[in-house]
PASEBA-1860 file (N, C-alpha, C; in nm, 3 decimals):
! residues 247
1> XXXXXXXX> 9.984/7.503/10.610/10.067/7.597/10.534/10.006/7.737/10.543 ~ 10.090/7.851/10.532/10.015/8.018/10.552/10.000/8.032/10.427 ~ 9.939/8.059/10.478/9.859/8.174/10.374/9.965/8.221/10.215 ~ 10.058/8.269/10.248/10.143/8.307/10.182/10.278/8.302/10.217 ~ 10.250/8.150/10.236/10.416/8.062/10.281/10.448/8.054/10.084 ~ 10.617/8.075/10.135/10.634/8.106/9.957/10.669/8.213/9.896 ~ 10.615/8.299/9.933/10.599/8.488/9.808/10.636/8.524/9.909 ~ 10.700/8.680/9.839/10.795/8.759/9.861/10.704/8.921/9.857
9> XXXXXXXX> 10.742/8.991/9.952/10.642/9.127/9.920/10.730/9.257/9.941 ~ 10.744/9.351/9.889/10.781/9.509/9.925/10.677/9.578/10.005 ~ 10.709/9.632/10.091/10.611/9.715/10.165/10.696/9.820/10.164 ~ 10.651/9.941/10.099/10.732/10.116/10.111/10.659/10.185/10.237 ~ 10.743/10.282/10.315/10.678/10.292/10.416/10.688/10.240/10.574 ~ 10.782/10.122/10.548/10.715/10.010/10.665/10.764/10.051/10.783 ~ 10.861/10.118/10.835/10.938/10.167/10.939/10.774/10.191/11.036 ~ 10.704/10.270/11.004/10.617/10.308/11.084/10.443/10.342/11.053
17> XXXXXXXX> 10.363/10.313/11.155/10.181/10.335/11.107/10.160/10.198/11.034 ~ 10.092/10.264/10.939/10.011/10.194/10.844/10.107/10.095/10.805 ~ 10.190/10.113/10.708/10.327/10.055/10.653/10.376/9.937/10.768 ~ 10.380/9.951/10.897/10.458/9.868/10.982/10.358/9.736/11.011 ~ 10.250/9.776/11.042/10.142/9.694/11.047/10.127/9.605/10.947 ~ 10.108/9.701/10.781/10.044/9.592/10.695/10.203/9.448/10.646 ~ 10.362/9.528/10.711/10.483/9.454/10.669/10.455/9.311/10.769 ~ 10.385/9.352/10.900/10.344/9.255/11.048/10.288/9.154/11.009
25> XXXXXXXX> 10.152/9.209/10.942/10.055/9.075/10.914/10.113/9.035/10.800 ~ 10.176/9.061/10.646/10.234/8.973/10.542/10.337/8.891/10.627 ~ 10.394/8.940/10.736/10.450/8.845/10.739/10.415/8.697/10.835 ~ 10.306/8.736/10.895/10.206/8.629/10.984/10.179/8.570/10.858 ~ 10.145/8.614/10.727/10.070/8.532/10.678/10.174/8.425/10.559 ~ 10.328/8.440/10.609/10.389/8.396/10.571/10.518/8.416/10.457 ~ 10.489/8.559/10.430/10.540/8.630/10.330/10.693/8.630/10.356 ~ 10.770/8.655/10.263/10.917/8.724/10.323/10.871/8.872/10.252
33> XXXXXXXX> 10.980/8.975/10.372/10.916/9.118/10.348/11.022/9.191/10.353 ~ 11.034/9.277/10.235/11.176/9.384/10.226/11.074/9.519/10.295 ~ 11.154/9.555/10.396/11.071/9.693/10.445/11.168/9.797/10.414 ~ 11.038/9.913/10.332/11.149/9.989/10.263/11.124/10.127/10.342 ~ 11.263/10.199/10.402/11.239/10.307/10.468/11.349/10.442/10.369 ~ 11.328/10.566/10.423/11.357/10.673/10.402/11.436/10.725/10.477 ~ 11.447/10.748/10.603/11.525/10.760/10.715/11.543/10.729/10.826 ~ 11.470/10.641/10.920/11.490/10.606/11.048/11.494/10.481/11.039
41> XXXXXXXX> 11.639/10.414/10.999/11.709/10.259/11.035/11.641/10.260/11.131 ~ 11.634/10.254/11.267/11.630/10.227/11.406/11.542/10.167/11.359 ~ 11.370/10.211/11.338/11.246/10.194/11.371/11.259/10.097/11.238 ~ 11.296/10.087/11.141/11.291/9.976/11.043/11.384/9.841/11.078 ~ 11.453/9.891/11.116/11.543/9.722/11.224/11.445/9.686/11.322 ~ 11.400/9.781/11.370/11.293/9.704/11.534/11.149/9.638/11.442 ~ 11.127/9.663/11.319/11.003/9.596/11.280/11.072/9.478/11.210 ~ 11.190/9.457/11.177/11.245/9.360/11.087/11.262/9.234/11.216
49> XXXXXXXX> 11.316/9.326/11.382/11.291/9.229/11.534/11.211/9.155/11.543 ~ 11.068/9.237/11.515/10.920/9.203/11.547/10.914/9.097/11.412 ~ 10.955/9.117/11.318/10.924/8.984/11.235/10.963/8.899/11.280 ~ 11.123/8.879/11.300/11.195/8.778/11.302/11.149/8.713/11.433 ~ 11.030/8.737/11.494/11.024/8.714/11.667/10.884/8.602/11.629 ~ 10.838/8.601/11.529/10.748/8.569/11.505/10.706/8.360/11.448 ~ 10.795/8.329/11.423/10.925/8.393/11.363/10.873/8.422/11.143 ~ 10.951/8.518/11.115/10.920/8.523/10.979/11.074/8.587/10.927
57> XXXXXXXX> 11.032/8.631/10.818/11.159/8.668/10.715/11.170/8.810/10.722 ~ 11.258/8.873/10.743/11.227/9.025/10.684/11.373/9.095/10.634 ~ 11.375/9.199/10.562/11.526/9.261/10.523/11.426/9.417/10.520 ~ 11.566/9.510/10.546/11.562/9.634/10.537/11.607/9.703/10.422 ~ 11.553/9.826/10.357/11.628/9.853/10.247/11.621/10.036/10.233 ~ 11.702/10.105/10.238/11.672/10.209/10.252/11.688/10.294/10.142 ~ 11.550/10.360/10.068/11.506/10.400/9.955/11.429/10.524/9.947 ~ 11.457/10.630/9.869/11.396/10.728/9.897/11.281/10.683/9.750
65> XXXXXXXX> 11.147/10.686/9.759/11.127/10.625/9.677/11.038/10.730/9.518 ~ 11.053/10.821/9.636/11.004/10.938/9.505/11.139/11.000/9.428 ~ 11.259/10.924/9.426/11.363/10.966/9.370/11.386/10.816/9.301 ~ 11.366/10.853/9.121/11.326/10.711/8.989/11.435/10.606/9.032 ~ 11.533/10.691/9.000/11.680/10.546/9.021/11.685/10.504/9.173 ~ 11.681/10.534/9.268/11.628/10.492/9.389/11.511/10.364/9.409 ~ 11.399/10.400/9.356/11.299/10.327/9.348/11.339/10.235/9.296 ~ 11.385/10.198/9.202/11.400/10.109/9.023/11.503/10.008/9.167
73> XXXXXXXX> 11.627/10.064/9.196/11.694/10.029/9.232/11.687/9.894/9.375 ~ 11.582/9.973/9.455/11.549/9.915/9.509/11.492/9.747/9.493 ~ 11.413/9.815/9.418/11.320/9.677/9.374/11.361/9.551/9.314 ~ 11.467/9.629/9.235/11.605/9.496/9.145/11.652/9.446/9.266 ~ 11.687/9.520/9.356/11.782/9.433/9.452/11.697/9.332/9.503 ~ 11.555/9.387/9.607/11.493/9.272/9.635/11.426/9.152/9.558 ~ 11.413/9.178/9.433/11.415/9.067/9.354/11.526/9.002/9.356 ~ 11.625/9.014/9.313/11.773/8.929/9.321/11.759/8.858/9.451
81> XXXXXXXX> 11.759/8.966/9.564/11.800/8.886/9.714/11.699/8.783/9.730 ~ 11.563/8.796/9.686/11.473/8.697/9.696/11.398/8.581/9.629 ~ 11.489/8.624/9.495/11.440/8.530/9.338/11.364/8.562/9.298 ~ 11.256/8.648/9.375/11.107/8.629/9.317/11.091/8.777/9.375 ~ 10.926/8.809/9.298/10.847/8.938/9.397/10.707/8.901/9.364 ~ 10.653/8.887/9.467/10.518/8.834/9.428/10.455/8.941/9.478 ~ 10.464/9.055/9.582/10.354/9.140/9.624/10.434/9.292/9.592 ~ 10.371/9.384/9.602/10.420/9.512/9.592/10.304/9.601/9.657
89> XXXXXXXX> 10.300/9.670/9.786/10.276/9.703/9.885/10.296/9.868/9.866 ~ 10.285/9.897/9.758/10.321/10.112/9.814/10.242/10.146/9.881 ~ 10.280/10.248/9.997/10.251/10.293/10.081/10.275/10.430/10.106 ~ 10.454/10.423/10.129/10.497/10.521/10.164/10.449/10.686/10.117 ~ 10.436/10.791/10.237/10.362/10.855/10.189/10.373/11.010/10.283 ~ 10.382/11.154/10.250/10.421/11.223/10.325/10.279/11.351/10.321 ~ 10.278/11.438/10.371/10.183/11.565/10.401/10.262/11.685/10.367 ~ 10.198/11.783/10.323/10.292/11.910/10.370/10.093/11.975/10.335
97> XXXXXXXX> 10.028/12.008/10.455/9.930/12.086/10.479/9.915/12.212/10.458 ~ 9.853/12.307/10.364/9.836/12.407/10.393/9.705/12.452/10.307 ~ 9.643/12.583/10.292/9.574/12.609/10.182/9.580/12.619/10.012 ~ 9.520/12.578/9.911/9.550/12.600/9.835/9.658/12.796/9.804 ~ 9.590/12.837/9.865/9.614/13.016/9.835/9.759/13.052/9.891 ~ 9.768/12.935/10.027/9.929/12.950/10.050/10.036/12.838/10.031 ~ 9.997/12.737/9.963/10.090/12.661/9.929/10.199/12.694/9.805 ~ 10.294/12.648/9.842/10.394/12.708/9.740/10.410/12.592/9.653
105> XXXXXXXX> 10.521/12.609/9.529/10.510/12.498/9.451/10.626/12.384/9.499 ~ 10.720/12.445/9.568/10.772/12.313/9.621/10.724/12.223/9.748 ~ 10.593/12.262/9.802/10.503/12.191/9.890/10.413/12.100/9.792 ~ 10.316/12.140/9.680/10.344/12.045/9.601/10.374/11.950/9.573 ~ 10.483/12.039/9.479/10.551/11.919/9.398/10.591/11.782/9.507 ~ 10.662/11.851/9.621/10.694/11.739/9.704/10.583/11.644/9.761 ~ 10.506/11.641/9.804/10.388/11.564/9.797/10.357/11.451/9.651 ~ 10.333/11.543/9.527/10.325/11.426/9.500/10.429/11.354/9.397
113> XXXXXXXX> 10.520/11.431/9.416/10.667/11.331/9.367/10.636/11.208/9.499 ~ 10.650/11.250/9.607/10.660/11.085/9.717/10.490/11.008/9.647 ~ 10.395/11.081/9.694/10.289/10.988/9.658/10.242/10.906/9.569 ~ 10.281/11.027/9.441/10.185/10.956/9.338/10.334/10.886/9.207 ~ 10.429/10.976/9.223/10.537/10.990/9.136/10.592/10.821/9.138 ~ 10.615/10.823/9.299/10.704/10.726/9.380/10.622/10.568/9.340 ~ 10.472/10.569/9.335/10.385/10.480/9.342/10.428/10.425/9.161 ~ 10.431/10.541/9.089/10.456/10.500/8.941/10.588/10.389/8.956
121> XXXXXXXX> 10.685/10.437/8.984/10.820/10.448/8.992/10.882/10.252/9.039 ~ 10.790/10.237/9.173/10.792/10.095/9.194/10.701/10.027/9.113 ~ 10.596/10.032/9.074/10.529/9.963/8.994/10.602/9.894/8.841 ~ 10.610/10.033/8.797/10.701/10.012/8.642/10.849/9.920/8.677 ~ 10.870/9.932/8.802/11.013/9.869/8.769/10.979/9.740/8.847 ~ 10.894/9.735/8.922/10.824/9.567/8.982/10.745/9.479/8.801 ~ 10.673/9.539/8.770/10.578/9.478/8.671/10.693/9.395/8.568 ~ 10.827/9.385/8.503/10.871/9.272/8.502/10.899/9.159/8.490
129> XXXXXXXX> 10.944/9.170/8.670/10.921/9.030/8.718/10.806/8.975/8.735 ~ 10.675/9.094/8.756/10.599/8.948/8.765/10.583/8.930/8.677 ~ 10.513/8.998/8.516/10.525/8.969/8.440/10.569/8.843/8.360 ~ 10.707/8.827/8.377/10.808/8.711/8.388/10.770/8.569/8.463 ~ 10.706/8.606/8.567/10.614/8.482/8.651/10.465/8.443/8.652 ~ 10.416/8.583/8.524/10.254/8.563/8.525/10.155/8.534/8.631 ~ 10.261/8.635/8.713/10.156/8.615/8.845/10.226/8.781/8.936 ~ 10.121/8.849/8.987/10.131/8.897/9.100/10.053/9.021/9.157
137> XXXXXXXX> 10.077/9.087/9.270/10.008/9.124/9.317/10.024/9.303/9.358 ~ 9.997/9.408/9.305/10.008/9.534/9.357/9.877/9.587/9.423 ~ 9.927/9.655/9.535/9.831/9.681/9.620/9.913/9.829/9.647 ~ 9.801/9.962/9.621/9.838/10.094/9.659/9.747/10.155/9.813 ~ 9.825/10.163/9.863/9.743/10.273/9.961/9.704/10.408/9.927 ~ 9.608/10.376/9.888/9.532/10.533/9.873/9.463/10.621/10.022 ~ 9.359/10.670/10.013/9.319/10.749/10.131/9.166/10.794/10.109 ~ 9.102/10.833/10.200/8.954/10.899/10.197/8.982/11.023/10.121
145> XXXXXXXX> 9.058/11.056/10.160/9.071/11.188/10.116/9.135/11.212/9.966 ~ 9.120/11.074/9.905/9.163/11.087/9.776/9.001/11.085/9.651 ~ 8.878/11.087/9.760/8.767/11.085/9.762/8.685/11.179/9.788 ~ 8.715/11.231/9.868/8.615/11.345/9.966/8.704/11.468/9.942 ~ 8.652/11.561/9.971/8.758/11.704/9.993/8.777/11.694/10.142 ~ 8.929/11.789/10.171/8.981/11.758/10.253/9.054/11.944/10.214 ~ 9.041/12.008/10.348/9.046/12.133/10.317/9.194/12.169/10.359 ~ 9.279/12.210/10.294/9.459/12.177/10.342/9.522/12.112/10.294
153> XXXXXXXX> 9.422/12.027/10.228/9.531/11.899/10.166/9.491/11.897/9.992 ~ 9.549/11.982/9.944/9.528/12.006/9.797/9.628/11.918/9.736 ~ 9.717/11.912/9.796/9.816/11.790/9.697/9.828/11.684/9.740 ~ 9.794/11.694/9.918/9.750/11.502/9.915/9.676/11.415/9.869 ~ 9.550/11.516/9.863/9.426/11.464/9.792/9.430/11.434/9.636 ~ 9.518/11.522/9.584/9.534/11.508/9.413/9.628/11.397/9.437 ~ 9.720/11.350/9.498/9.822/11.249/9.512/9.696/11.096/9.502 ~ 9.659/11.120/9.624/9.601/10.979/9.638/9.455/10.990/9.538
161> XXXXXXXX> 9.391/11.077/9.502/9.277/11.058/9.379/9.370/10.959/9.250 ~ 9.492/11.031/9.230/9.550/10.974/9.099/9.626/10.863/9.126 ~ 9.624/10.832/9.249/9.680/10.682/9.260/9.567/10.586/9.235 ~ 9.401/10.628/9.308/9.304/10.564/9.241/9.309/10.515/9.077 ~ 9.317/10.635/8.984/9.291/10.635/8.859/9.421/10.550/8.825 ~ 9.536/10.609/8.879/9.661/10.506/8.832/9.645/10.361/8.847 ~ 9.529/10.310/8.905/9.548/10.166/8.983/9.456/10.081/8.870 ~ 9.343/10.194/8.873/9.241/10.081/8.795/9.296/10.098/8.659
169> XXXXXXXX> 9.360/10.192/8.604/9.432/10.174/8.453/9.551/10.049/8.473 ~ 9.635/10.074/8.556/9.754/9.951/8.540/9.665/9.813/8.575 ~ 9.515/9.833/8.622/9.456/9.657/8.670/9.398/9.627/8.526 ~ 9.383/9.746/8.429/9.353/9.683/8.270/9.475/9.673/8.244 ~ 9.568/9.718/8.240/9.645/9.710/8.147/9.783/9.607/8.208 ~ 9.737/9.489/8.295/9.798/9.376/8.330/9.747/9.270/8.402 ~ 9.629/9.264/8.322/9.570/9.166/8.367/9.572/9.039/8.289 ~ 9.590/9.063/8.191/9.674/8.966/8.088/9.808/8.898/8.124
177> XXXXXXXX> 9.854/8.951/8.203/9.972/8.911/8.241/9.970/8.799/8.405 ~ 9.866/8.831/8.455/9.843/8.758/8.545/9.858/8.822/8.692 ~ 9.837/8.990/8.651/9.905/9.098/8.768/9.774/9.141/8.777 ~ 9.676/9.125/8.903/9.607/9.204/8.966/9.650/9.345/9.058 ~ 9.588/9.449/9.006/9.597/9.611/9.079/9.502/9.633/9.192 ~ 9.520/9.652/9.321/9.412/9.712/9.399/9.444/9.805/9.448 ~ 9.356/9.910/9.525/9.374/9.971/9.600/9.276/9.946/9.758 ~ 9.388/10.013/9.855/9.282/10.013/9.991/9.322/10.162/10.037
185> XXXXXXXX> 9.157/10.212/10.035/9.154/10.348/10.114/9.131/10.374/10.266 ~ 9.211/10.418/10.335/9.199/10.398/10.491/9.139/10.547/10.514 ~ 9.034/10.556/10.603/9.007/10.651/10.681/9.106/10.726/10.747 ~ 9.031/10.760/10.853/9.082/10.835/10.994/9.146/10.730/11.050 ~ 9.280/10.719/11.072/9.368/10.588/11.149/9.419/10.648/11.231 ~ 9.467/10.594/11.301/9.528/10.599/11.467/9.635/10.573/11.428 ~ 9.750/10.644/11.403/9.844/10.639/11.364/9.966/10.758/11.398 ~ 10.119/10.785/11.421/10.168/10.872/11.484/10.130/10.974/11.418
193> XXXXXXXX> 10.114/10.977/11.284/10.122/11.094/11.180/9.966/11.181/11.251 ~ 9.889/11.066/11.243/9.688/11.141/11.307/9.740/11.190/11.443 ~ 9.800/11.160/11.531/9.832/11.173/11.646/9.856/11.335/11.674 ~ 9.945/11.413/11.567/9.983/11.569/11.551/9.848/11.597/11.540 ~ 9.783/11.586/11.462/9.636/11.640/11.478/9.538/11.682/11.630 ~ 9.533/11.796/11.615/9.484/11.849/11.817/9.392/11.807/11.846 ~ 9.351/11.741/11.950/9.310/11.642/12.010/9.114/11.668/11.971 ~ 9.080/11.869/11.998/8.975/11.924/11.967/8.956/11.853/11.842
201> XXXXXXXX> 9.025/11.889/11.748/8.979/11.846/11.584/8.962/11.674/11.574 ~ 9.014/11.649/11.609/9.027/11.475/11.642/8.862/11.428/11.694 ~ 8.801/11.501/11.823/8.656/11.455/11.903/8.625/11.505/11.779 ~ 8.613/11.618/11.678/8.504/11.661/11.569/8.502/11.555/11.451 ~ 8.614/11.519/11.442/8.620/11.401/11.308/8.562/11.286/11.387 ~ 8.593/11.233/11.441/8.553/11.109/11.528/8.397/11.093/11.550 ~ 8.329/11.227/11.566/8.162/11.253/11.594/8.112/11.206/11.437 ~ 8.187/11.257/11.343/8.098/11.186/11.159/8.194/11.110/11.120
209> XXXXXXXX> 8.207/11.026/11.239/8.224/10.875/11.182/8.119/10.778/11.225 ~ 8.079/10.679/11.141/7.919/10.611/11.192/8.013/10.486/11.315 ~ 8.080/10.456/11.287/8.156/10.344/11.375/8.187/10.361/11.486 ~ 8.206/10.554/11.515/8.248/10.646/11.663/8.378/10.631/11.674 ~ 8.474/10.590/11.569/8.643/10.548/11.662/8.707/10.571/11.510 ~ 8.837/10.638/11.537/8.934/10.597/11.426/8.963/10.385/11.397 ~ 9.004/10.399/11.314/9.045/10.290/11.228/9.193/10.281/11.344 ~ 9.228/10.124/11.298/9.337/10.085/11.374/9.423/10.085/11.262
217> XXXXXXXX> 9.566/10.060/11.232/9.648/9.983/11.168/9.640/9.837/11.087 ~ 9.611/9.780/11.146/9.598/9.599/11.180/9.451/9.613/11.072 ~ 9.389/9.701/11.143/9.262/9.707/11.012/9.329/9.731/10.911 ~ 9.345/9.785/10.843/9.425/9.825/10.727/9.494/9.687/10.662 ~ 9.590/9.679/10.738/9.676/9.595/10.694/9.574/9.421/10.711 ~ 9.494/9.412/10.772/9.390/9.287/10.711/9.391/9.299/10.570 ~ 9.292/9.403/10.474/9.227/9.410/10.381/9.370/9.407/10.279 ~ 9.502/9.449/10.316/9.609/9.466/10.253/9.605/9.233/10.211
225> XXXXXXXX> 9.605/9.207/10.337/9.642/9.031/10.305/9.543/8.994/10.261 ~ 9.412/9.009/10.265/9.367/8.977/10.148/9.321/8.986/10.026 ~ 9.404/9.149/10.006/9.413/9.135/9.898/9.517/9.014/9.801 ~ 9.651/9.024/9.903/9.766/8.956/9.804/9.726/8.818/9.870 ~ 9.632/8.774/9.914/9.643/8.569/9.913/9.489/8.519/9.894 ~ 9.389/8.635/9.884/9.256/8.537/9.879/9.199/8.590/9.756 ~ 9.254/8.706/9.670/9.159/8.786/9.603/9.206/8.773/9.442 ~ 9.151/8.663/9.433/9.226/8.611/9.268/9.155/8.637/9.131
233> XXXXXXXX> 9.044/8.709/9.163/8.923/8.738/9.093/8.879/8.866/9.132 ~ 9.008/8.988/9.153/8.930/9.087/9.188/9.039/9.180/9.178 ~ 9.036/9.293/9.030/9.197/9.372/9.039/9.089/9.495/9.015 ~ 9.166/9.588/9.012/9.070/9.739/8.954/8.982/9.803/9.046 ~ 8.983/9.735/9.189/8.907/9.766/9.310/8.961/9.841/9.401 ~ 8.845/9.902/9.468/8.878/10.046/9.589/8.834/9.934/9.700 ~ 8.889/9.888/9.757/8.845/9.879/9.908/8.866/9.988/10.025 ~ 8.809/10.034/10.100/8.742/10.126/10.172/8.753/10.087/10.277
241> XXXXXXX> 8.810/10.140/10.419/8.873/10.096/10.533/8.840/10.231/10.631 ~ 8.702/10.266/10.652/8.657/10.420/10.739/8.595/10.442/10.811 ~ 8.535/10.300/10.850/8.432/10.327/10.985/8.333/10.363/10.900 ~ 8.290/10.362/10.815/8.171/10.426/10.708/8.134/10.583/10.700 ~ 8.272/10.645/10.722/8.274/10.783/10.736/8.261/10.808/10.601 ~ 8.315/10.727/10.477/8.252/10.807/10.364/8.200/10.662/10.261 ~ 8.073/10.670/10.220/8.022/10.523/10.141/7.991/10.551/10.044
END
């Protein structure tokens, strides 16, 4: 039997990177998986292919998820379509780079309405059901850079710091219920989004990393499965995914 033959998971995000990977392995490990995208059907049907090739379960659902009734909405449905929700997977997650001195406030705000807003948004309207089943599992993607300073990224970094703090407060405050909170922070990943990054700046990050290589996907999305099938004794935690670029 898998791993997580049985349960049901949301992955936000999943169309592409990080998100597509960690929707890949839940579903190797047996999961059925609603992959929730923002705008590119195409690339969220071709990962729902790659499930079904596998063979596993998957549905598409298209959600903007830093918009409340959107989110909420979402999540009711895949509960209904699936009876159950045993994992909750946020991910989804956007950039708008610049300096503090020239960022405006709707660069901002938009950042972390998707990051940190969006992360509230599925949680509160997942917690529930499990609730209701005294059992389940949220897992946030946070970032290094929700750790370290990161010079440009003033609202990504405040996004993913307060998804930290958001995680280990909701892992007290449902653990009674039978709902473990984690988070996993990914480094430098190899991913389309790192890819825009010029190739110069890329050899300089890559030199203070102790490992010498960006992070893969598939890495990521490991520490994602075990969080939701081996880690039954462990909510309120940062797992750390960086090549030991920051310890």
């Amino acid at each position: 039997m898998s791993q997580l033959e049985g349960k049901t998971a949301i992955v936000t995000g999943a169309s592409r990177g990080i998100g597509r990977a960690i929707a890949i392995e839940l579903a190797r490990a047996g999961a059925k998986v609603a992959l929730v995208y923002q705008n590119n059907e195409a690339k969220a049907q071709a990962v729902a292919e790659e499930i079904a090739a596998l063979p596993g379960t998957a549905i598409i659902v298209k959600a903007n998820v830093g918009v409340s009734a959107e989110a909420r909405a979402m999540v009711k449905r895949v509960a209904d379509e699936f009876g159950r929700l045993d994992i909750l997977v946020n991910n989804a997650g956007i950039t708008r780079d610049t300096s503090i001195k020239k960022m405006t406030d709707e660069q901002w705000e938009e950042v972390i309405q998707t990051n940190l807003n969006g992360y509230f948004y599925c949680m509160s309207a997942a917690i529930p059901f499990m609730t209701e089943q005294k059992s389940g599992r949220i897992i946030n993607i946070s970032s290094m850079n929700g750790q370290v300073a990161a010079f440009g990224q003033a609202n990504y970094s405040a996004s993913k710091g307060g998804i930290i703090a958001l995680t280990k407060t909701a892992a007290l405050e449902l653990a009674r219920s039978g709902i473990t909170v984690n988070t996993v922070s990914p480094g430098f990943t190899d991913t389309d989004m790192f890819s825009e990054v010029p190739e110069k700046i890329q050899e300089q990050i890559k030199g203070r990393i102790p490992l010498g290589r960006f992070g893969k996907p598939e890495e990521i999305a490991k520490a994602v499965v075990f969080l939701a099938a081996d880690a039954d004794y462990i909510t309120g935690q940062q797992i750390n995914v960086n090549g030991g670029a920051f310890m």
